[in-house]
MDAnalysis code that builds the backbone (N, CA, C; Angstrom):
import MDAnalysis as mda
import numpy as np

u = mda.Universe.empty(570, n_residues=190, atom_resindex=np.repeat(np.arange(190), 3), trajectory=True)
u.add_TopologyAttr("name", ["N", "CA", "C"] * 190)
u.add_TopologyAttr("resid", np.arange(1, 191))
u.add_TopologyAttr("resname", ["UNK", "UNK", "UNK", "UNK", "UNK", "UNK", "UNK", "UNK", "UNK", "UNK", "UNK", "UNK", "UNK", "UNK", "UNK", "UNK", "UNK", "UNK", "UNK", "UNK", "UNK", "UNK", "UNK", "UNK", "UNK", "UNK", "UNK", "UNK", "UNK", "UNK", "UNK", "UNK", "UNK", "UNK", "UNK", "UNK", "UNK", "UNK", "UNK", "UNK", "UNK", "UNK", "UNK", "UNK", "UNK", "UNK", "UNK", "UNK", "UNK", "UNK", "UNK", "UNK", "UNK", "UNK", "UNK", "UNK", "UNK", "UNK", "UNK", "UNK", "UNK", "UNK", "UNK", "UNK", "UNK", "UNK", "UNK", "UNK", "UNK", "UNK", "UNK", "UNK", "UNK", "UNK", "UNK", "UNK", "UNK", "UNK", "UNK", "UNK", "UNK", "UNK", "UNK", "UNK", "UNK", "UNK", "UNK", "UNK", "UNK", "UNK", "UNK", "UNK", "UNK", "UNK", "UNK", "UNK", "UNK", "UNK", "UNK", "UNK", "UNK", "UNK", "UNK", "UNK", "UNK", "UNK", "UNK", "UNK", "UNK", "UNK", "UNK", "UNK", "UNK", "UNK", "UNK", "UNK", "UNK", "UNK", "UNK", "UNK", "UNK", "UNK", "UNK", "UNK", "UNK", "UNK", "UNK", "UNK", "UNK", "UNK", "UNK", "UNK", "UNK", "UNK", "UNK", "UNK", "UNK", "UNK", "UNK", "UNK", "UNK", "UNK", "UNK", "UNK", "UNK", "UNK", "UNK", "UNK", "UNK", "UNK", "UNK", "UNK", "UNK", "UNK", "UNK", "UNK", "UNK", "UNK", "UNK", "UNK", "UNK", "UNK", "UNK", "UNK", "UNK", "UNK", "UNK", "UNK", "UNK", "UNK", "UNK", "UNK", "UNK", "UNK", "UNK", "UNK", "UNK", "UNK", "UNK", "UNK", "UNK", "UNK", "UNK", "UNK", "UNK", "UNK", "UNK", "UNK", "UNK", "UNK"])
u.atoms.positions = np.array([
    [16.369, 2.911, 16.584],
    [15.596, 3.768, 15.707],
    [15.287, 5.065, 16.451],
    [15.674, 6.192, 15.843],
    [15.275, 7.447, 16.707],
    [13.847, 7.699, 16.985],
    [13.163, 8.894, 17.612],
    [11.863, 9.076, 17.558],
    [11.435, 9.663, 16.543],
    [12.169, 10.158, 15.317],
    [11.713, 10.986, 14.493],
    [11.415, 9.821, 13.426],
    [11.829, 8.714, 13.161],
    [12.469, 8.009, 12.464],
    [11.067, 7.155, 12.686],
    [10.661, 6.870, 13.631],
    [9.457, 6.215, 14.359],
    [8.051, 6.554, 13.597],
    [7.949, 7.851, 13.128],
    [7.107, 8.672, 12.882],
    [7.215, 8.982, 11.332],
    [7.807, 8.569, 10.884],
    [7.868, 8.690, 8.577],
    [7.151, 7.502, 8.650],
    [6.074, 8.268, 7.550],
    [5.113, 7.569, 7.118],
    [4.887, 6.524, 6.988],
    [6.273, 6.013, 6.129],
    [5.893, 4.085, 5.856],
    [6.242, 3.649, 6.759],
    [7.274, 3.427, 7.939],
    [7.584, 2.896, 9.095],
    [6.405, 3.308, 10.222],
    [6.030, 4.323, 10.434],
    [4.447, 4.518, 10.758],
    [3.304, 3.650, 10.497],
    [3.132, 3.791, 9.340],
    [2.104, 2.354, 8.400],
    [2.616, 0.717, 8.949],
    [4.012, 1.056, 8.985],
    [4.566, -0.883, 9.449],
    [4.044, -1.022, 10.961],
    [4.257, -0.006, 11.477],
    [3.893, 0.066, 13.350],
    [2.392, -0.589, 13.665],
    [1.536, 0.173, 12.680],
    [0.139, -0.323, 13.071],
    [-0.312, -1.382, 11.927],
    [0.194, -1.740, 11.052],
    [-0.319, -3.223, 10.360],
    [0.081, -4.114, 10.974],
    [1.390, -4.297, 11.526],
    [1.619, -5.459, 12.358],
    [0.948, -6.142, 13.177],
    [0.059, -5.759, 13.654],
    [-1.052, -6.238, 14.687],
    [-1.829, -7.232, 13.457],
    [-2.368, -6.877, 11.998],
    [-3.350, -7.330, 11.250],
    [-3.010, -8.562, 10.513],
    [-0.982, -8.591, 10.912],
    [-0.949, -9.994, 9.488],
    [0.005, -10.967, 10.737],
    [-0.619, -12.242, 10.132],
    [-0.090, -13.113, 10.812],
    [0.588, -14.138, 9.785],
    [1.415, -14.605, 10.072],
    [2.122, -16.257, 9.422],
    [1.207, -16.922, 8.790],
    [1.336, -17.029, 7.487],
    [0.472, -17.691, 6.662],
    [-0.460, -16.751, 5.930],
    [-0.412, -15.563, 6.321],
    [-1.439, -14.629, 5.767],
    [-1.012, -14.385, 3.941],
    [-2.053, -13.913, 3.141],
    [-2.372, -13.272, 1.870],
    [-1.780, -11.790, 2.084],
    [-0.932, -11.032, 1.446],
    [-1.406, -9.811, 1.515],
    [-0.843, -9.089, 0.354],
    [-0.615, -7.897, -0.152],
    [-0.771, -7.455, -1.146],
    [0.045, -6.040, -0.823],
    [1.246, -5.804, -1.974],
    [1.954, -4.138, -1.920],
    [1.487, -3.704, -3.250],
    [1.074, -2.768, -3.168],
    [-0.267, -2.262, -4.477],
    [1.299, -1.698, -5.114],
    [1.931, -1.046, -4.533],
    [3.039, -0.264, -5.575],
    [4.562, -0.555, -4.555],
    [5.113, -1.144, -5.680],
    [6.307, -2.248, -4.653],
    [7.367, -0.624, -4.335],
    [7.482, -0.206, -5.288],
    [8.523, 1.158, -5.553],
    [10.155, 0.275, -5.203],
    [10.319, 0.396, -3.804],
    [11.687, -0.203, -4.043],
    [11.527, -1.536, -3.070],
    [10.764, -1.580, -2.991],
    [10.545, -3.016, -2.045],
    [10.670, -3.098, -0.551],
    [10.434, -1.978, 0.148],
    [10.187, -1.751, 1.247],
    [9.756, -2.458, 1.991],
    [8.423, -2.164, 1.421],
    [6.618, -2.572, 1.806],
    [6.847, -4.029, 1.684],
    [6.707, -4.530, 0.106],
    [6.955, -5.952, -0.403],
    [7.767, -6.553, 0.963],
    [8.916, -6.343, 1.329],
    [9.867, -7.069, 2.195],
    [9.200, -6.764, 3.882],
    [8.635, -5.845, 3.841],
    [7.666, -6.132, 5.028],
    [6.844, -6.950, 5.338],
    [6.098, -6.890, 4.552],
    [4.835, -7.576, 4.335],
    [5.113, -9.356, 4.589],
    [6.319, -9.714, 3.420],
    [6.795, -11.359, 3.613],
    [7.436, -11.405, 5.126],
    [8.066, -10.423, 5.314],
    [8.348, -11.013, 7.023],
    [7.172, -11.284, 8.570],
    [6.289, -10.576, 7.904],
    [5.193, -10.695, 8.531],
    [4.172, -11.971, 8.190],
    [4.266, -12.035, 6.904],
    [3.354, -13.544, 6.458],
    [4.106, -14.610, 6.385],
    [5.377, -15.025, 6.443],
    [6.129, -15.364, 6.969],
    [6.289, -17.097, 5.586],
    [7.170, -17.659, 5.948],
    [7.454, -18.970, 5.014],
    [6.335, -19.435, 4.180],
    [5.140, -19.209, 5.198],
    [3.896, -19.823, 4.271],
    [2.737, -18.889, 3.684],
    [3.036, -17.958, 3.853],
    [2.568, -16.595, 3.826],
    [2.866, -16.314, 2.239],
    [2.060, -15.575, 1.436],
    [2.165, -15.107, 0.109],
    [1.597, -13.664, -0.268],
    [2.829, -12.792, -0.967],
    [2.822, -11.346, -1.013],
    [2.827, -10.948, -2.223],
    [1.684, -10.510, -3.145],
    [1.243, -10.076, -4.390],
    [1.991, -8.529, -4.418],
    [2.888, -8.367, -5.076],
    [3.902, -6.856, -5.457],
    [3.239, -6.200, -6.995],
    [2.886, -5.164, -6.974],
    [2.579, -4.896, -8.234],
    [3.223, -3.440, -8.438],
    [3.621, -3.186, -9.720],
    [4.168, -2.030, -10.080],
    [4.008, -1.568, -11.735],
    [3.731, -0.556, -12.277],
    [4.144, -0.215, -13.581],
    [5.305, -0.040, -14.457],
    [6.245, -0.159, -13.116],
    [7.503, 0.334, -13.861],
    [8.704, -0.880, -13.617],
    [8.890, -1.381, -14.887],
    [9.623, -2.956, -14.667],
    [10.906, -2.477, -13.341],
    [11.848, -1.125, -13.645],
    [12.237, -0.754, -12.776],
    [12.353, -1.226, -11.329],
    [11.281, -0.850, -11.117],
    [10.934, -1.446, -9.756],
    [10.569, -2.835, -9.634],
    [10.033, -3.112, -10.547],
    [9.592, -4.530, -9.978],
    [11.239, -5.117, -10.032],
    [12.123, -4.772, -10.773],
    [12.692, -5.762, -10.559],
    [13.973, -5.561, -9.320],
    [14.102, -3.929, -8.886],
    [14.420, -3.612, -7.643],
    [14.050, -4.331, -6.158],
    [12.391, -4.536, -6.240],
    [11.958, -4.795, -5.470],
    [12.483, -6.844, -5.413],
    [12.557, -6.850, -6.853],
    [13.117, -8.743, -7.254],
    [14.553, -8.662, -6.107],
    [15.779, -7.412, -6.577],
    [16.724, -8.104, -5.822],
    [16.596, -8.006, -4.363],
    [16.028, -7.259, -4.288],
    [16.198, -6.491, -2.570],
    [15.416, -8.241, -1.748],
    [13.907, -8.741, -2.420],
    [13.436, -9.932, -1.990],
    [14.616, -11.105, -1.510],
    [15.355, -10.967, -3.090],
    [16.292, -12.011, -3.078],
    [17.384, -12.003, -2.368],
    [17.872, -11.222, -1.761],
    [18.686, -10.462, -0.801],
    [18.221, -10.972, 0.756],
    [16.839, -11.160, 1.038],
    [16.404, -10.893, 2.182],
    [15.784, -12.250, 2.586],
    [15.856, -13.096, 1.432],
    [15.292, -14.433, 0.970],
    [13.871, -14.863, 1.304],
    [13.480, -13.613, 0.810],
    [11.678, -13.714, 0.626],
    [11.264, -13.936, -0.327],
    [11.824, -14.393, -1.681],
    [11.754, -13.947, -2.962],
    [10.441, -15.511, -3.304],
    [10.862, -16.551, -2.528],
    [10.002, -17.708, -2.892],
    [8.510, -17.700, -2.546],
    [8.169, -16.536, -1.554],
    [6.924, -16.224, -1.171],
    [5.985, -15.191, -1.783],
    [6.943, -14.651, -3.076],
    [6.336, -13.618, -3.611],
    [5.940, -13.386, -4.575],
    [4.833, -12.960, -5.632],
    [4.177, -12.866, -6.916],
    [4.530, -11.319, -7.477],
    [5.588, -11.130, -7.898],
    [6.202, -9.661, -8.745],
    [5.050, -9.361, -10.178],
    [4.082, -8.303, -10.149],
    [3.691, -8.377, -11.406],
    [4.024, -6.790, -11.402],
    [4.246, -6.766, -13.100],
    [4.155, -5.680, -13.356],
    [3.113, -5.014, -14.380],
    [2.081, -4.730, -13.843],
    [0.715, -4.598, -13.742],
    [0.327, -3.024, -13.245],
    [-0.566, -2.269, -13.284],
    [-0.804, -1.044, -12.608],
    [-1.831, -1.717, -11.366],
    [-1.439, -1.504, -10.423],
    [-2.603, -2.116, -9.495],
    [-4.518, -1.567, -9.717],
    [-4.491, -0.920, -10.603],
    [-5.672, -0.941, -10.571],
    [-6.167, -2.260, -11.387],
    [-5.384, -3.266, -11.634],
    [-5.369, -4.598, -12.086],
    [-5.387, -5.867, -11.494],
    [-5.156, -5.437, -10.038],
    [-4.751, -6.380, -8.842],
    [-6.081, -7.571, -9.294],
    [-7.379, -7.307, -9.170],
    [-8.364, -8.397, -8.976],
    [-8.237, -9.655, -10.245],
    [-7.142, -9.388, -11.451],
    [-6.377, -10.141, -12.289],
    [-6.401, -11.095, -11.687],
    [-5.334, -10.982, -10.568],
    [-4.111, -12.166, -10.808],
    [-4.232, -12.443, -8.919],
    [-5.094, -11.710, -8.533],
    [-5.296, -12.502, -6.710],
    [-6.762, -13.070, -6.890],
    [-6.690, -13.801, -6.529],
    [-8.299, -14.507, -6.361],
    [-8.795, -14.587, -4.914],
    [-7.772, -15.024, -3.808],
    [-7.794, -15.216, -2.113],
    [-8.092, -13.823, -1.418],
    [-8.428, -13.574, -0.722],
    [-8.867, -12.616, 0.518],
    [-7.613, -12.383, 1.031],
    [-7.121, -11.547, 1.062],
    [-5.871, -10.811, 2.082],
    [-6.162, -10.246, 3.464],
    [-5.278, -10.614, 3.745],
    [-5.136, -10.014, 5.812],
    [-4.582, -8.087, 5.124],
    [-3.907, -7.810, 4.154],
    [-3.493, -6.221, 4.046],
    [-2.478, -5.742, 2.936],
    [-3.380, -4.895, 2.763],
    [-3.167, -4.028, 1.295],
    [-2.479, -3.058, 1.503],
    [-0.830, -2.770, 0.891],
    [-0.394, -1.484, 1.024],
    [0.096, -1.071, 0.091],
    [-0.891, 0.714, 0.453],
    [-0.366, 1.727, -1.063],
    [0.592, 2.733, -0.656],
    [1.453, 3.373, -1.414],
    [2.230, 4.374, -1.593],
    [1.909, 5.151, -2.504],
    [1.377, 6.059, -2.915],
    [0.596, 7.225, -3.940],
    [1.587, 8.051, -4.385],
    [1.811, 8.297, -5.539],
    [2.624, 9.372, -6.040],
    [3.775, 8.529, -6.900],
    [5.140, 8.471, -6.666],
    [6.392, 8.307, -7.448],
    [7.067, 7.968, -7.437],
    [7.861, 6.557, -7.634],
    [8.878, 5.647, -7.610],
    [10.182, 6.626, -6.973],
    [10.273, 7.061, -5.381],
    [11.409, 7.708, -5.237],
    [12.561, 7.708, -5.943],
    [13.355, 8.815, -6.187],
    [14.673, 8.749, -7.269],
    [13.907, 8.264, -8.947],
    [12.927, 8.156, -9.169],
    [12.438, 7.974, -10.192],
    [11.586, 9.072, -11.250],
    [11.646, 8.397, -12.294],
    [10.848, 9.532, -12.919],
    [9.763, 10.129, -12.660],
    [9.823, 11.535, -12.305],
    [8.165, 12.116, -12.029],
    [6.942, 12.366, -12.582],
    [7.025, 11.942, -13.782],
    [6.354, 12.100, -15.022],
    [5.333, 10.842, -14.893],
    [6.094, 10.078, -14.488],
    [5.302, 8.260, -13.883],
    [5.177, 8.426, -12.698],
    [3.407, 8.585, -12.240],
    [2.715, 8.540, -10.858],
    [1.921, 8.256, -10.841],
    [1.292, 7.581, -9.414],
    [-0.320, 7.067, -9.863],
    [-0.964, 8.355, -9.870],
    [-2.731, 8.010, -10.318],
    [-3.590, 9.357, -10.836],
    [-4.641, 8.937, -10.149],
    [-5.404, 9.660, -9.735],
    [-6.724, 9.914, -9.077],
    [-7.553, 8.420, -9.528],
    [-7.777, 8.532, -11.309],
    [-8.666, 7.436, -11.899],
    [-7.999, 5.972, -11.547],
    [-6.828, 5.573, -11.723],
    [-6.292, 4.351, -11.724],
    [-6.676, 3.584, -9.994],
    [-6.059, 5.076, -9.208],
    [-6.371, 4.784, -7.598],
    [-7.160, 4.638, -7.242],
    [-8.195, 4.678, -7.738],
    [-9.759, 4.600, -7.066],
    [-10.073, 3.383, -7.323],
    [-9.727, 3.001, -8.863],
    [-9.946, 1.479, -9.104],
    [-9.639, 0.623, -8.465],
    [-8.251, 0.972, -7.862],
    [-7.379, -0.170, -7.008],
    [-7.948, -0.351, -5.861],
    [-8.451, 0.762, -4.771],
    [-8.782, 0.843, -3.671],
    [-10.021, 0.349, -3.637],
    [-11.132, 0.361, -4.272],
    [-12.133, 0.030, -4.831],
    [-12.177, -1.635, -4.989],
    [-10.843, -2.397, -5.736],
    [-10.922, -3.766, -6.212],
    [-9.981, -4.159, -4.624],
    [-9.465, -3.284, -3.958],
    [-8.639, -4.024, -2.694],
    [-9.789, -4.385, -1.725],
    [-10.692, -3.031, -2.051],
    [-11.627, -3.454, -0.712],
    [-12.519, -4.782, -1.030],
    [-12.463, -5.240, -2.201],
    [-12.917, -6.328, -2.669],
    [-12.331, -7.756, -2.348],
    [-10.796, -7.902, -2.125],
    [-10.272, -8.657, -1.709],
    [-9.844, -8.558, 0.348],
    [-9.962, -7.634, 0.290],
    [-9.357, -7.500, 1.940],
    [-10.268, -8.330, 2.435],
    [-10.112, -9.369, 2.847],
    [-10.815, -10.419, 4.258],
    [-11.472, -9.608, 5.633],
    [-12.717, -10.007, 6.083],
    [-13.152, -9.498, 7.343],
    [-11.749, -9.322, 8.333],
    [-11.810, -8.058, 8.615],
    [-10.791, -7.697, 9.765],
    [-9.289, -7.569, 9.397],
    [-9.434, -7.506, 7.906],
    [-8.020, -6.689, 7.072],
    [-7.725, -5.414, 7.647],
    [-7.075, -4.373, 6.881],
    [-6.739, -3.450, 6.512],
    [-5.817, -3.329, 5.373],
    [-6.106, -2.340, 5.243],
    [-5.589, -1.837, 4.107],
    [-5.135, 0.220, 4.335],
    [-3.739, 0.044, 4.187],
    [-2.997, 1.493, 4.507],
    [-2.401, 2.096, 2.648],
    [-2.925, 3.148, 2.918],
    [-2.549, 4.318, 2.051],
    [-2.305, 5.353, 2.214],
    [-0.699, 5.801, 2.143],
    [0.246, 6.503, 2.275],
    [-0.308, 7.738, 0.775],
    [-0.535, 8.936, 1.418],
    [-1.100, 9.547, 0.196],
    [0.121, 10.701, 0.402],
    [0.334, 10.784, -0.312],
    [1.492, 11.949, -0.750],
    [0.741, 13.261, -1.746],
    [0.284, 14.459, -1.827],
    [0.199, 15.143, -2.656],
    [0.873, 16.261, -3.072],
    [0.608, 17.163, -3.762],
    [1.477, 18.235, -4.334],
    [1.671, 17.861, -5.991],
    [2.709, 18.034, -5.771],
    [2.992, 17.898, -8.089],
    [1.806, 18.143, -8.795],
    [2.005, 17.418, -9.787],
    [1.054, 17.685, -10.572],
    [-0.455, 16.820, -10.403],
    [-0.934, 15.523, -10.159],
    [-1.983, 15.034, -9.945],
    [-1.820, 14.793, -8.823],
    [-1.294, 15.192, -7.427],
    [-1.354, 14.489, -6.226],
    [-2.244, 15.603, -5.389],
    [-2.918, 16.336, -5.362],
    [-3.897, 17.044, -4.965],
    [-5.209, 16.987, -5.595],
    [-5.544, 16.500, -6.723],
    [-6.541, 15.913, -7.222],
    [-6.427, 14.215, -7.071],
    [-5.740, 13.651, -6.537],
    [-5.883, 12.270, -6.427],
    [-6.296, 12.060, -4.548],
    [-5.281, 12.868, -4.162],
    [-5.406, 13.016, -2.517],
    [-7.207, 13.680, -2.518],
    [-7.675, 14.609, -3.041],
    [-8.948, 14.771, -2.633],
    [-10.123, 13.808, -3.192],
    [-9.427, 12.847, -3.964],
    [-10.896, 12.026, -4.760],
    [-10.840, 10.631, -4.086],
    [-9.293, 10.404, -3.201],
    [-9.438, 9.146, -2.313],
    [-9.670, 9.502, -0.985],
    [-9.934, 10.900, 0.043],
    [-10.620, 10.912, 0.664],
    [-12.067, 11.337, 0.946],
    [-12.729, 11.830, -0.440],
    [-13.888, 12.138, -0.471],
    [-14.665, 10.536, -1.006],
    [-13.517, 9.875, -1.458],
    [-14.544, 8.494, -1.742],
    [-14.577, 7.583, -0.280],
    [-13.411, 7.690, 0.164],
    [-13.087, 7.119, 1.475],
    [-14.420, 7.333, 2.530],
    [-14.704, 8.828, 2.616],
    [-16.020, 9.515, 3.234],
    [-16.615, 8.905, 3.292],
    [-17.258, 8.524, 2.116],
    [-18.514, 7.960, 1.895],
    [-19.268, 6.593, 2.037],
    [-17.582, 5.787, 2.816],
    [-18.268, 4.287, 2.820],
    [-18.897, 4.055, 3.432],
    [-19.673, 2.814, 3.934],
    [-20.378, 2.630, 4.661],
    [-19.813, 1.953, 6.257],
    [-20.453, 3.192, 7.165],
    [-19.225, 2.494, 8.355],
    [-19.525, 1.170, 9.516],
    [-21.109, 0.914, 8.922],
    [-21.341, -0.295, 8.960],
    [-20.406, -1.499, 8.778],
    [-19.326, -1.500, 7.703],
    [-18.352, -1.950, 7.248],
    [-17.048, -1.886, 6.781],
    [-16.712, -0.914, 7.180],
    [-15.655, -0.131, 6.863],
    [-15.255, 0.769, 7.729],
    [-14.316, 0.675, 8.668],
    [-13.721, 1.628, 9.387],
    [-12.738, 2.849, 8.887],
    [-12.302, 3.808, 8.525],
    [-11.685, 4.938, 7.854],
    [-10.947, 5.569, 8.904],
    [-9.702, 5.406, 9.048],
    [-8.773, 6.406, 10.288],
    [-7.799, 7.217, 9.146],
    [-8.096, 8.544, 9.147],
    [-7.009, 9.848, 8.425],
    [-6.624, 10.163, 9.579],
    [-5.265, 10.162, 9.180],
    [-4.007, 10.659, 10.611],
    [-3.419, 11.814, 9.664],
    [-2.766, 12.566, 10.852],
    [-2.507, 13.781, 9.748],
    [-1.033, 14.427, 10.329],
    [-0.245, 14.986, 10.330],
    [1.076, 15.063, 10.404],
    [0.732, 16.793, 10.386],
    [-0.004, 17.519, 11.569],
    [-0.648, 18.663, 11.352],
    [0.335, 20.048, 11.565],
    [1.549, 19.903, 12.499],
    [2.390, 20.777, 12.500],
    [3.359, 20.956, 11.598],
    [3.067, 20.189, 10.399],
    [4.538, 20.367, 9.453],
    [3.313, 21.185, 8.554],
    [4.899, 21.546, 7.702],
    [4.429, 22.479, 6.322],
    [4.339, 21.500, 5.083],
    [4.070, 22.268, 3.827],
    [4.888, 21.706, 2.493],
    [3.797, 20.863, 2.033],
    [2.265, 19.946, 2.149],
    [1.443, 19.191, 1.768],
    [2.555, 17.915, 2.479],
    [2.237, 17.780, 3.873],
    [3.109, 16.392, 4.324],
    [2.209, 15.264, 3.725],
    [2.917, 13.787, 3.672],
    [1.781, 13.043, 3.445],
    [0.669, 12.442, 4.808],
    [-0.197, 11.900, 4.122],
    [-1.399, 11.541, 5.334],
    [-1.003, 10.284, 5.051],
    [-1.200, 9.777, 6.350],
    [-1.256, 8.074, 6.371],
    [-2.796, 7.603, 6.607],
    [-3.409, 7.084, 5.835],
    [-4.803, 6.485, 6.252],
    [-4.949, 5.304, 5.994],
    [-5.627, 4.477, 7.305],
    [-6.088, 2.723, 7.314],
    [-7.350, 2.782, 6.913],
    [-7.983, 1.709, 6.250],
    [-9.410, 1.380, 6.142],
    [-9.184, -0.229, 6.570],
    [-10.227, -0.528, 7.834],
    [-10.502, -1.914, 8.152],
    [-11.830, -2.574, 7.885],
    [-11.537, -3.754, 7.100],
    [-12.922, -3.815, 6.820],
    [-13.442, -4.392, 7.959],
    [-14.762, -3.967, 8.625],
    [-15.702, -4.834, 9.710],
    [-15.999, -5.995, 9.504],
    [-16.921, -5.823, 8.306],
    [-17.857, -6.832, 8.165],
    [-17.617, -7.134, 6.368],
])
């Protein structure tokens, strides 16, 4: 893997969750897109381990279906196609880690993205499920059309938690141009 290669966002995000999920763990890909994340996540929670995928766009969910089945994670995994601001549905268990991708089913339609209102819900109902000493990573992408009003309403809510319980790390990618994306963890403490 080169050094540049080391450093894009979602392989960035895989570098430092790895420490948080172990074999057997709960965890959760808020937006599967092409199944990246999803196929991360099961190699990390491993045979007994179970990975909640959620997406709006059957598209993907069912992208993210072959790529599983391909990689033969597919028996460890719950595909809904759901908007994750729906997640507290259909998980009931505490997760070891929650991962978001903000914005747009790459190669997909741009017209379909998450929005400020839906994201807050999700992040909001994740921090509800994340288990003492989770995390939970969100890959915020802005620019277009709602990704600068969604990017400022999930770190001004982010601000405000309580850090009694909630740890908040914004990393920032400060020498590039163009609105790069931010990668940010929230761990819950307590």
């Amino acid at each position: 893997m080169s050094i540049r290669a080391k450093y894009q966002i979602t392989e960035y995000c895989h570098r430092f969750l790895q420490d948080y999920i172990h074999e057997g763990d709960h965890c959760i890909d808020a937006t599967c897109g092409k199944g990246h994340d999803t196929e991360f996540l099961c190699r990390l929670a491993g045979k007994t381990g179970r990975v909640y995928g959620f997406d709006i766009q059957m598209e993907a969910v069912e992208q993210t279906r072959i790529r599983l089945t391909e990689a033969g994670c597919a028996e460890q995994t719950v595909l809904i196609c759901d908007g994750h601001e729906n997640m507290g549905k259909y998980v009931e268990e505490q997760v070891s880690a929650i991962m978001f991708n903000f914005g747009y089913l790459p190669g997909g339609d741009h017209s379909i993205a998450t929005n400020a209102r839906t994201s807050l819900q999700a992040v909001e109902q994740g921090m509800e499920l994340l288990k003492t000493g989770g995390v939970m990573s969100l890959c915020i992408y802005s620019g277009g059309d709602t990704g600068y009003e969604e990017r400022d309403a999930l770190l001004a809510y982010l601000k405000g938690l309580d850090a009694r319980k909630w740890l908040v790390i914004v990393h920032s990618y400060y020498n590039r141009k163009n609105d790069p994306p931010l990668p940010v963890f929230v761990v819950r403490l307590a």
